[in-house]
N, C-alpha and C positions, 0 to 999 in steps of 0.2 A: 686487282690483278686478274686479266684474264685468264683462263684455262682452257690451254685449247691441244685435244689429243686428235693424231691424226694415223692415217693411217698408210705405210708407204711399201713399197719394193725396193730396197735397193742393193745394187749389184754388189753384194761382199763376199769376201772368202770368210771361214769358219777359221777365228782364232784361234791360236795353237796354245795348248793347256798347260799352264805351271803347276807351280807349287799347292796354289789353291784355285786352279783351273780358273784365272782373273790373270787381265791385264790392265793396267792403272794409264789411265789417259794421259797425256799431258798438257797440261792450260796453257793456252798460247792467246796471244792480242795482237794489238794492231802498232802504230806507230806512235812514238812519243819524240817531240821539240824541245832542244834547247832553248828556243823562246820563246813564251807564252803570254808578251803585252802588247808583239804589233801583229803578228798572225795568227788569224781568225779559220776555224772551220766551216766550209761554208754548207757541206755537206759531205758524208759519208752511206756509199752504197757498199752493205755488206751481204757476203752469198755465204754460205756452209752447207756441203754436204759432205760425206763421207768419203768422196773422192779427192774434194777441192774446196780451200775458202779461198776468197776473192774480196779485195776490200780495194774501194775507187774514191779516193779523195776529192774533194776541194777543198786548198788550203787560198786565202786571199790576205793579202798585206795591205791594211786601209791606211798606213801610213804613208809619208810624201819622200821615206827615203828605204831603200834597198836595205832588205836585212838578210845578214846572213845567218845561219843556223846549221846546226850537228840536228838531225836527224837520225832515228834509231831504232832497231826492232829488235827488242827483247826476245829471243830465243829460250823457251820451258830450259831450266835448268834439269841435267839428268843424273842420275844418280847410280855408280859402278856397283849392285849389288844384285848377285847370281840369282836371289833368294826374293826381288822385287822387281821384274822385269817389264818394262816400260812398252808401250805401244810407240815403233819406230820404224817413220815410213820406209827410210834407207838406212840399214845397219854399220854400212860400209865409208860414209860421206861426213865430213864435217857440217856440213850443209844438210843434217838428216833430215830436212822438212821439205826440200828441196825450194830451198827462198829465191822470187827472182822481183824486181822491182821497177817500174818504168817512170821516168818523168817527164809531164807532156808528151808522151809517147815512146820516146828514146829510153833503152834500156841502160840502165844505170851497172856501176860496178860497183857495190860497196863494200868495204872494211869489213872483216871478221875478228873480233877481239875476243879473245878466249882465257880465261882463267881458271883453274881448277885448286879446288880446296880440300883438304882432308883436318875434320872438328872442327871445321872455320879457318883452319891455317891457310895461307897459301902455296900450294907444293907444285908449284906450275916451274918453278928451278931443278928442283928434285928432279922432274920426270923429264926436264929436257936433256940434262945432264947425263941421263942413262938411254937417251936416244928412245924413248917413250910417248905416244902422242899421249895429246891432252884428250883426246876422244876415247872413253872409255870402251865403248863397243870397237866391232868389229875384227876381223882378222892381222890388223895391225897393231893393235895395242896388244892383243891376246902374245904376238909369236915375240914383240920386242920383251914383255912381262919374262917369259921363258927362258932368257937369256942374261937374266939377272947374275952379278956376282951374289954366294951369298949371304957373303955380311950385307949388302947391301936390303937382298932380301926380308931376310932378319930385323935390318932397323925399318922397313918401311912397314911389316909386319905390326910392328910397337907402335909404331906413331899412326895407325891403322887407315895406310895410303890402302893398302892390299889384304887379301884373306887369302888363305889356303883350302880349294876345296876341290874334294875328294868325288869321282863319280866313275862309271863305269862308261868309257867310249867304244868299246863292241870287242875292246882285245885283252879287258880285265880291268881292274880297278885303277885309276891314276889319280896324282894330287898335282894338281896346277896352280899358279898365280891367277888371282881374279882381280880387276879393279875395283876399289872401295872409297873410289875420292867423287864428290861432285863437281860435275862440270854447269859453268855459267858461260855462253857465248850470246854475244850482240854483233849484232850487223848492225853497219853505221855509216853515214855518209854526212858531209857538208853540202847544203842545199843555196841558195839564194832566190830569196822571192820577190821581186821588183816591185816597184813602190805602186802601187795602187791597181794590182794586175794579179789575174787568178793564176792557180799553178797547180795541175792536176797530176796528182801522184797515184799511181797503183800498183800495189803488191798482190802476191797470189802464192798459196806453197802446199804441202797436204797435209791434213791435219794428222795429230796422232787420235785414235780411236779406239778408247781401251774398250776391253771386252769380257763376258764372261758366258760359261758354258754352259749357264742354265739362268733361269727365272731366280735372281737371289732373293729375293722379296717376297716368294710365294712359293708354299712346299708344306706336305701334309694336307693340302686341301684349306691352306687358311692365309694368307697374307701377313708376313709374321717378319723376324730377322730385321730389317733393314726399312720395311715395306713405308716406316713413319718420316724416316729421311729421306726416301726416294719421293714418295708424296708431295713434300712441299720443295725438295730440288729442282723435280722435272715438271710440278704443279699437273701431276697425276689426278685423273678426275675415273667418274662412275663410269663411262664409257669403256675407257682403256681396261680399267677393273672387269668389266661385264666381257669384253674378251678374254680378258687370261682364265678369267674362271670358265668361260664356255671348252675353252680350250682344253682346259684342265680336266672337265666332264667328260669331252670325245675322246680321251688317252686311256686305254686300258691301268696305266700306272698312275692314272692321275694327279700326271703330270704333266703341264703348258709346254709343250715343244718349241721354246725359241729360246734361243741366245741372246744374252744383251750388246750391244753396242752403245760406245758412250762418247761424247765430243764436248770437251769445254772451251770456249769462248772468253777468253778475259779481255771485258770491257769498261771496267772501269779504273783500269791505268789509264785512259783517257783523260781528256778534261784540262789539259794543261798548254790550253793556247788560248789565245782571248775569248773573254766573256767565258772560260771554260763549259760552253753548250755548243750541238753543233743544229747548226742552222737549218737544216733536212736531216733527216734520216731513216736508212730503207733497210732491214734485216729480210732475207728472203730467204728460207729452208727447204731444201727440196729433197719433197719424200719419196719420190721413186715410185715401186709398183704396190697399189693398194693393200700386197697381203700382210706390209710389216707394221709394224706399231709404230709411231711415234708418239714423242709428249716432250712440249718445251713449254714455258712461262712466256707469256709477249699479252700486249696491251693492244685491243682492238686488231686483231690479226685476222687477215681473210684471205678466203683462197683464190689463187688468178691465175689458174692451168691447171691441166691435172696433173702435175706432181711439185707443182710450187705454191707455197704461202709467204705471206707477206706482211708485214708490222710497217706502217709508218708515222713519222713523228715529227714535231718542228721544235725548234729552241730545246734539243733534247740535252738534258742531261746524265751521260749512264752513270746508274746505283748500283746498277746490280749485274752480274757476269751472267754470259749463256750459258746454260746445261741443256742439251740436247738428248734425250734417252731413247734409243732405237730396241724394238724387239724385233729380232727376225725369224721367222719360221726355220724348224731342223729338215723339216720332211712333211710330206703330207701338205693339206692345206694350210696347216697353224691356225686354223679360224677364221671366221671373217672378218676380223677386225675391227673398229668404229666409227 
């Protein structure tokens, strides 16, 4: 496995601090077929950064007749709880990723199938019943929750669709409805791939990018906490190391002044159309402006611009998902990076 730490700039805002000043990313992938014996990948071009993934097909059908297929993009399951707040690019959309998808060019409309569960039940009757979206965030599930009868309350309480939580909103103490059910939503469409003829598909949406308010891995002056998981997640090497500690020397509180940002990738829901390998493939990460960290896992990766690297491969098959780990400077220079 190569190890390759890099070093980037990229344009973010400073996550806003929870519970334990952490926001929890959410894994999202690419696309999965309903058939997997007549079409073949023939390649996949995949981009990530912190703004935008980008993921450019070719799917080819080497058979002599027309197949058709459900096509599908797994949307991260989210989970309604006040106390575990998710990295979400639109708070407001059923579409919080903002998903759009083209085929051969032409922009596609596809299905949204939405189900939500509370202990694994499924309560997606329950909440439409009371005029409740299935989208736990937002300003629409929060004013409809409010509006409960409350027996009704009361039972969804027990069977723990909802919690009760108490906080102060600027004009005193209040207790409100909170969602506690997870939500599963897929986008989905039926596709047809003509017999012995390629068919280019591309999706594009923003990723979610959890974050946290300080160096978790490194504090007290020693690389400690978490530092042994984060190491072979992000395949953290002596470089990246040799910055945070220089960094951590220039701080009067010696302490590394950057923020993490973090992007998962799930790519190995893959693999389920013929030959389960794709035929090309191109991971390209682009790090932005030299003063931030990065560190991701990739095989033979090299750089081709100044703020893009590049992985590529033939007959690939993915083992293993992207973790992407950004440090971004608070202030000052943050170091010079590696």
């Amino acid at each position: 496995m190569f190890r390759y730490v890099l070093t980037a700039a990229l344009a973010l805002l400073a996550m806003p601090a929870f519970a334990n000043d952490s926001i929890a990313e959410l894994g999202t992938g690419g696309l999965i077929l309903s058939r997997s014996d007549a079409v073949a990948m023939e390649s996949e071009d995949l981009y990530i950064s912190p703004e935008k993934v980008t993921v450019d097909y070719v799917f080819r059908n080497n058979t002599d007749k027309d197949v058709d297929a459900i096509v599908a993009f797994p949307m991260p399951d989210i989970e309604g709880d006040p106390n575990e707040m998710p990295a979400i690019p639109d708070g407001q959309s059923d579409n919080f990723l903002g998903f759009e998808v083209t085929i051969d060019g032409v922009a596609a409309k596809p299905q949204l199938e939405q189900k939500a569960f509370a202990l694994g039940i499924d309560i997606g009757a329950d909440l439409k019943a009371q005029n409740v979206p299935l989208y736990p965030f937002g300003d629409a599930a929060k004013a409809a929750l409010a509006k409960l009868p409350q027996a009704v309350a009361d039972d969804w309480i027990d069977r723990g669709l909802i919690i009760e939580d108490t906080a102060d909103d600027g004009s005193g103490m209040k207790t409100v409805y909170v969602p506690f059910w997870q939500l599963r939503s897929t986008y989905w469409w039926r596709s047809t791939f003509p017999a012995n003829k390629a068919v280019r598909v591309a999706h594009r949406y923003k990723p979610s990018v959890g974050g946290t308010s300080s160096v978790s891995f490194f504090y007290d002056g020693q690389f400690q906490g978490q530092y042994i998981a984060y190491k072979t997640r992000y395949c953290m090497d002596q470089t990246l190391e040799n910055a945070i500690r220089k960094a951590a020397k220039n701080d009067p509180d010696g302490t590394p002044k950057y923020f993490e940002n973090r992007i998962a990738y799930i790519l190995t829901t893959g693999g389920n159309w013929a030959t389960g390998t794709i035929g090309k493939f191109k991971l390209t990460v682009d790090k932005g402006d030299p003063k931030n960290l990065v560190s991701f896992c990739g095989e033979n990766v090299r750089k081709v611009g100044p703020t893009r690297f590049e992985m590529t491969a033939e007959n690939f098959y993915p083992e293993h998902d992207i973790d992407i780990l950004l440090l971004v400077p608070t202030g000052g220079d943050g170091g010079s990076g590696g």
